[in-house]
C-alpha positions as CSV (number, residue, x, y, z in Angstrom):
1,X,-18.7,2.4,-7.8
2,X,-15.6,0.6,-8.7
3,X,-13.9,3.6,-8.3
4,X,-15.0,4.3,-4.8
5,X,-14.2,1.1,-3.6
6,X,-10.9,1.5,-4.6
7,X,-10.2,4.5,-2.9
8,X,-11.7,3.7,0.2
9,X,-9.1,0.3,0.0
10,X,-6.1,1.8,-1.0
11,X,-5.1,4.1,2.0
12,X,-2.0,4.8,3.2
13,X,-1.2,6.0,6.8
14,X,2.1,7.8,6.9
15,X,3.6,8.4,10.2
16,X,6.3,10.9,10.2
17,X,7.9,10.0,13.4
18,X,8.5,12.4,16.9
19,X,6.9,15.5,16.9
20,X,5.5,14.9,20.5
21,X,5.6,17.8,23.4
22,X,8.3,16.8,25.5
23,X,6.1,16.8,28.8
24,X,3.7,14.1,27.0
25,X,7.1,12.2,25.3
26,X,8.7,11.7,28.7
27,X,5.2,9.9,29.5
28,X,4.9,6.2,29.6
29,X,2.5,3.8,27.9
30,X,2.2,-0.1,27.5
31,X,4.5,-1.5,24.8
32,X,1.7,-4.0,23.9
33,X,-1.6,-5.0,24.8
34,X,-2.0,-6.4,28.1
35,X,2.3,-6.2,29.0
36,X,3.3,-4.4,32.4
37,X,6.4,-3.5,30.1
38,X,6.5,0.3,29.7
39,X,8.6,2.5,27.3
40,X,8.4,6.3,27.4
41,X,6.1,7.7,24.4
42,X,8.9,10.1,22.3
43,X,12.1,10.8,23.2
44,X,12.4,13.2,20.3
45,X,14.9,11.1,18.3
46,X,18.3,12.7,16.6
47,X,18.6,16.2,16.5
48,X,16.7,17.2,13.0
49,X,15.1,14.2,12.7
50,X,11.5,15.1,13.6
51,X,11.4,17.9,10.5
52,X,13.3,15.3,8.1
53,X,10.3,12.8,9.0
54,X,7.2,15.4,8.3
55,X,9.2,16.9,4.6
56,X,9.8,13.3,3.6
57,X,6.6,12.3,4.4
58,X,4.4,15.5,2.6
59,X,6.6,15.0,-0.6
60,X,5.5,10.9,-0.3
61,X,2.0,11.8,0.5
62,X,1.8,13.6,-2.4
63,X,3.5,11.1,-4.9
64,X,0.8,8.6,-3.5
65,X,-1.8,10.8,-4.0
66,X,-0.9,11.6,-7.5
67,X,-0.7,7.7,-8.3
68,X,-4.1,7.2,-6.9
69,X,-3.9,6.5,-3.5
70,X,-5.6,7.8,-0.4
71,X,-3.3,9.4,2.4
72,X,-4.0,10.1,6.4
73,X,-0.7,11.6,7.8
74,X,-0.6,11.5,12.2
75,X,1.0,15.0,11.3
76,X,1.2,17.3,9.2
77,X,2.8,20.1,11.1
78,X,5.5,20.0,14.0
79,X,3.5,19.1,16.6
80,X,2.0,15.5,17.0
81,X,-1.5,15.7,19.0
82,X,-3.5,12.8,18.2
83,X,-4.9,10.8,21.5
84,X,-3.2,10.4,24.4
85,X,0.3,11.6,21.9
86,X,1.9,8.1,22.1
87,X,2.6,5.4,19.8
88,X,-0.3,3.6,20.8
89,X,-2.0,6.6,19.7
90,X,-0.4,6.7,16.4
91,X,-1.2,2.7,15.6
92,X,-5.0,3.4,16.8
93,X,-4.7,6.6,14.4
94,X,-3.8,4.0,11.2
95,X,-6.1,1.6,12.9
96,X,-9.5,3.6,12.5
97,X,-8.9,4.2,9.4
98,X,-8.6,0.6,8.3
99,X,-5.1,1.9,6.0
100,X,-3.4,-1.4,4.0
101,X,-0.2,0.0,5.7
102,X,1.4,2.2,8.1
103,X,4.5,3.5,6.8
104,X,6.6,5.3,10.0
105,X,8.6,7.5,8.6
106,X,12.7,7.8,10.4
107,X,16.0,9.3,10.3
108,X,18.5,6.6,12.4
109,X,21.6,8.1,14.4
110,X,24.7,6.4,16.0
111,X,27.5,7.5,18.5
112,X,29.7,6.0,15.4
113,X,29.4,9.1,12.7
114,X,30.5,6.7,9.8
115,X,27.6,4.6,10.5
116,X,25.3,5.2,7.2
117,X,22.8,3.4,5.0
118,X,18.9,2.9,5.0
119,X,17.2,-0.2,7.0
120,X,13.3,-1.1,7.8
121,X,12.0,-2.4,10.5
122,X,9.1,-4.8,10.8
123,X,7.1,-6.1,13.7
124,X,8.3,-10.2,15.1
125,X,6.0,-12.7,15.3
126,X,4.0,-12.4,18.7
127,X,0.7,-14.3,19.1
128,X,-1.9,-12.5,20.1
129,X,0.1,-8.7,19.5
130,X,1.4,-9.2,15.8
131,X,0.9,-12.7,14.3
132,X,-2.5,-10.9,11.8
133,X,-0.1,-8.8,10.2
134,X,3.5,-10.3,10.6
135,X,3.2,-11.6,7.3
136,X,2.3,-8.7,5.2
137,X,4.7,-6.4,7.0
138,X,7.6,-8.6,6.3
139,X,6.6,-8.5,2.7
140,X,6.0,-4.8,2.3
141,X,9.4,-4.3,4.1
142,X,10.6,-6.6,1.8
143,X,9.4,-4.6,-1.4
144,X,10.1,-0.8,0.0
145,X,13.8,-1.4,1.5
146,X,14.5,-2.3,-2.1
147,X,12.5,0.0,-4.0
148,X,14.3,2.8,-1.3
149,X,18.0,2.0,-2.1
150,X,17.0,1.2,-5.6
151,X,15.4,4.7,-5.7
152,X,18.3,6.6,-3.6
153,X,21.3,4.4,-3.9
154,X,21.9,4.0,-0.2
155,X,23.7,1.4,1.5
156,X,21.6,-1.5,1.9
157,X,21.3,-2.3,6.1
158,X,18.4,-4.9,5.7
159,X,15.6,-5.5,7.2
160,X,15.6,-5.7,11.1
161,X,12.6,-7.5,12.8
162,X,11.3,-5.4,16.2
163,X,9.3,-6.9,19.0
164,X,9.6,-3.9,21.5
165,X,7.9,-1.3,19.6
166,X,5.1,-0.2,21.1
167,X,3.9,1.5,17.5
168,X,3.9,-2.1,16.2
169,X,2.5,-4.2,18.6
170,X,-0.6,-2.0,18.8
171,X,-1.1,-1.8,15.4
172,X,-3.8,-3.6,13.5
173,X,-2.7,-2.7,10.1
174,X,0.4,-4.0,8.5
175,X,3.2,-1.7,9.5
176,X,7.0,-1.0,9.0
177,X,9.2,1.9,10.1
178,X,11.9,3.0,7.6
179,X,14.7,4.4,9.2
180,X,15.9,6.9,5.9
181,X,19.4,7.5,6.7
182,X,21.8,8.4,9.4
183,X,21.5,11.8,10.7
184,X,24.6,11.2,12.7
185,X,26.3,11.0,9.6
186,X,27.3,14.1,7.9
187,X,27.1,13.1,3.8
188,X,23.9,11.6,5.1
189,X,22.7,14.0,6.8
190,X,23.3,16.5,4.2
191,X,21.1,14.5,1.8
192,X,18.4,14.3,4.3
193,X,18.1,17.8,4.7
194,X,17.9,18.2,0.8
195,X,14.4,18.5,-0.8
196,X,16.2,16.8,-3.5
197,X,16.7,14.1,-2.1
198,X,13.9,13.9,-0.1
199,X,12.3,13.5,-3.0
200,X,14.5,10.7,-4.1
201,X,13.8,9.2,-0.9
202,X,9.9,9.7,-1.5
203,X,9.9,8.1,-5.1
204,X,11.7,5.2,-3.8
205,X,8.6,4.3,-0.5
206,X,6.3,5.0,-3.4
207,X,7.7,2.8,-5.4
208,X,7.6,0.1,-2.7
209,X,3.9,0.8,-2.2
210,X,2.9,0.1,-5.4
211,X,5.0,-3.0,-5.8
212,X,3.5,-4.3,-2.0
213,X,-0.5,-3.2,-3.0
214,X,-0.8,-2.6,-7.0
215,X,-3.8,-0.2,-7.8
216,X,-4.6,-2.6,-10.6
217,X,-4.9,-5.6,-9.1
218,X,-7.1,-3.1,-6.3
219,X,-9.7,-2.3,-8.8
220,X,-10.0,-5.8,-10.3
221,X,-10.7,-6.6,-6.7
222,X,-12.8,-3.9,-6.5
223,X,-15.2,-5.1,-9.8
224,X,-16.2,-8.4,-7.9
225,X,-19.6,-8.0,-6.8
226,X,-19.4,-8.3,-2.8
227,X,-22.3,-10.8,-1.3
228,X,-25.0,-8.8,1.2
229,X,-23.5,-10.6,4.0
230,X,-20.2,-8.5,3.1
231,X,-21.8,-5.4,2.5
232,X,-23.7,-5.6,5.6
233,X,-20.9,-6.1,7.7
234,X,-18.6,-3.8,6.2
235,X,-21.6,-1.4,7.4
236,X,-21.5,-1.8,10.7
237,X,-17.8,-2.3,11.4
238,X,-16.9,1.2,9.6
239,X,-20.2,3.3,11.2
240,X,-19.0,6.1,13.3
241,X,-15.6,6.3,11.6
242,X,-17.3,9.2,9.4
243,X,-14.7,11.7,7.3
244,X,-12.2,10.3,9.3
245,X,-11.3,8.1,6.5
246,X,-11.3,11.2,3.8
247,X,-8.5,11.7,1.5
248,X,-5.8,13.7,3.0
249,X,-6.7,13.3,6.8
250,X,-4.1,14.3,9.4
251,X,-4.4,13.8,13.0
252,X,-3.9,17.4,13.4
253,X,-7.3,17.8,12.3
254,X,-9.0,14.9,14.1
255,X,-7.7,14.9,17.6
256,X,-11.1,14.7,18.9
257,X,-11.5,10.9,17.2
258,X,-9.1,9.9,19.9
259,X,-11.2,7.6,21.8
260,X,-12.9,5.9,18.3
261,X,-11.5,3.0,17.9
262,X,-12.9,1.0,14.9
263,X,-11.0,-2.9,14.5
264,X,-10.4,-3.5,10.9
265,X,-11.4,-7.1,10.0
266,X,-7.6,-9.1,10.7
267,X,-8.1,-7.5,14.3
268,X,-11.5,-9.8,15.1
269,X,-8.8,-12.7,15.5
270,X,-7.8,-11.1,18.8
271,X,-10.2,-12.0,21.4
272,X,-10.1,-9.2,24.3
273,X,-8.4,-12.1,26.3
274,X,-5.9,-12.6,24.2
275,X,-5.0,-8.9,23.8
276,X,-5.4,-9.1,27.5
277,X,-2.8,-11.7,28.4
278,X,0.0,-11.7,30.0
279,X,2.3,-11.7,27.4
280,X,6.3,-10.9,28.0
281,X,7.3,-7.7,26.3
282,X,7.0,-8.7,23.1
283,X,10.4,-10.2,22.5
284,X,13.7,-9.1,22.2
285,X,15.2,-6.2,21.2
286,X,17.1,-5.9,18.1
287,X,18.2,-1.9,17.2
288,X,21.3,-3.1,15.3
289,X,25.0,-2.3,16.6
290,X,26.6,1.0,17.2
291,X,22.4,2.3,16.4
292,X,20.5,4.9,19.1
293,X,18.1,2.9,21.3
294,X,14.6,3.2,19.7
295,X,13.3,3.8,23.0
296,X,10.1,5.3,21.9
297,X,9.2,4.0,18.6
């Protein structure tokens, strides 16, 4: 029993970014709940990047698997098809499956080629879109930017705080996006096309998972017997949600869960008003000089 509640806690959603058709990508969605701010869904990011995102994120999916962990990946082949193929889609994918955190997976670029170096990206603080899991994003991008350059011995960009990305503001989960390296940059390209460093790169996010949600202190969680009330709960908010929270899920094989959309327990603070409201567009942006707009992250 102890054991099962530990699996069904500890999931990881891994988001290897782009992938999307470029008829749905030039498509535009929301870039929060209730905002008349738009962004286009993919713009299919730096040359290379979209296969750099899927390797790094098998080879980390199966580090976290090995240490315990369960994985759902939006992708795990070229093409990403979950929902409506935005990144609404891809916070509702992480969402359902109540994950402890969405890790988006990036390459960055520049139009300056000496640009280099490894940053992650973490939602602002906006009531009503973000402030349920402001706090533990800021710490797991905290703990995985240092693990990463510890891990890889990149140059250390920081940590960069996003209000315009529509993959965040949706989300329900705690969620960063690590931007691996510079594809725009040719020593760092060539290491982002190695497997050997890809791996590097994977050791290093696992690392920072297991620093930002320890599998010990999970199953000594787990031993504490629950109260009925909990169980009972529990029950109904994760009915209909079925195998879609088995180990090793991809979207690519549960496109038709699209339109299930179960809240995890830190989303009940957002009344349908709220998420309703009128809002801004979620604050400013923030993409770091010389840097690509992330104009569909």
């Amino acid at each position: 029993m102890v054991a099962a509640n530990l699996a069904a806690a500890a999931l990881i959603c891994l988001d290897p970014g782009h992938g999307t058709p470029p008829a749905i990508g030039a498509q535009t969605e929301p870039i929060g709940p209730g905002s008349h701010v738009t962004k286009i869904k993919d713009g299919g990011g730096t040359a290379g990047e979209a296969a750099v995102n899927l390797a790094i994120a098998k080879r980390t999916g199966t580090l976290l698997l090995r240490a315990g962990y369960r994985v759902a990946m939006t992708r795990t082949g070229p093409t990403f098809r979950y929902g409506n193929g935005g990144n609404i889609a891809r916070a509702q994918f992480c969402n359902v499956r109540h994950a402890v955190l969405m890790l988006r997976l990036h390459a960055d670029g520049a139009v300056n080629p000496r640009a280099h170096g490894i940053s992650t990206l973490y939602p602002a603080f906006h009531r009503g879109w973000t402030d349920d899991i402001y706090a533990r994003s800021l710490r797991a991008a905290r703990l995985v930017q240092r693990s990463l350059v510890r891990a890889t011995g990149a140059a250390d960009l920081g940590l960069v705080p996003r209000g315009d990305l529509t993959g965040f503001n949706w989300a329900n989960v705690p969620a960063i996006l690590v931007e691996t390296g510079f594809l725009t940059n040719p020593s760092d390209r060539r290491r982002l096309q190695s497997s050997a460093y890809q791996w590097r790169v994977a050791r290093g996010l696992v690392a920072g998972v297991e620093a930002y949600v320890p599998l010990r202190r999970l199953r000594m969680r787990s031993a504490v017997r629950r109260p009925s009330s909990w169980t009972r709960w529990r029950r109904s908010s994760t009915s209909g949600a079925g195998s879609a929270r088995s180990t090793g899920v991809s979207a690519d094989s549960n496109s038709s869960r699209s339109s299930t959309i179960v809240r995890d327990s830190a989303s009940f603070r957002r009344s349908s008003s709220a998420r309703a409201s009128s809002r801004g567009s979620g604050g400013p942006s923030n993409p770091g000089a010389g840097r690509r707009p992330a104009s569909s992250l």
